[in-house]
N, C-alpha and C positions, 0 to 999 in steps of 0.2 A: 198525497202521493207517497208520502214517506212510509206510510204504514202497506202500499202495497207491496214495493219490493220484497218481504218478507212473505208474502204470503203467494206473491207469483214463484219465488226461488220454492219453496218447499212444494207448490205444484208441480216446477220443472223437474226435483229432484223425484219428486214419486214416477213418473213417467216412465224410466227408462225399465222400473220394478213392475209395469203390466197394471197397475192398479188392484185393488182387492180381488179383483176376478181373474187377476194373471194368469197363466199358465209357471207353476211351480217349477218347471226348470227355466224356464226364459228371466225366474226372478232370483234365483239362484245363481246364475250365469251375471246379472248386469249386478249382482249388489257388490260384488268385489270391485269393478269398475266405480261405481256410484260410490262407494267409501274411501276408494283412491283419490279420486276429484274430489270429497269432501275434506280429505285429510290435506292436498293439495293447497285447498281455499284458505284453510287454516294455518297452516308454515306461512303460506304468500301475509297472510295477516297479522301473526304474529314479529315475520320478518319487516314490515311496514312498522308497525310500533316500536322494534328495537330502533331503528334506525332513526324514527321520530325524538326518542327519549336521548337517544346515546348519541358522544361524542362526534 
């Protein structure tokens, strides 16, 4: 089970991008959305380990 989390997330993440046959404005429209929430997931994660490590 541990090895699917990773490969269902990067499914969910293509998703909102139309898949290979998208329509090029509808994937130009959600990837700034879609790199927000990745940039999101990444602070939330980074912030969880400082506070693991630090004082």
């Amino acid at each position: 089970m541990v090895r699917w989390a990773p490969l269902k997330a990067a499914y969910v993440r293509s998703q909102p991008l139309g898949g290979p046959d998208g329509d090029l404005a509808t994937r130009a429209v959600a990837a700034p959305a879609l790199l927000a929430n990745l940039l999101a997931d990444r602070l939330a994660a980074g912030e969880l380990a400082i506070r693991a490590y630090g004082p």
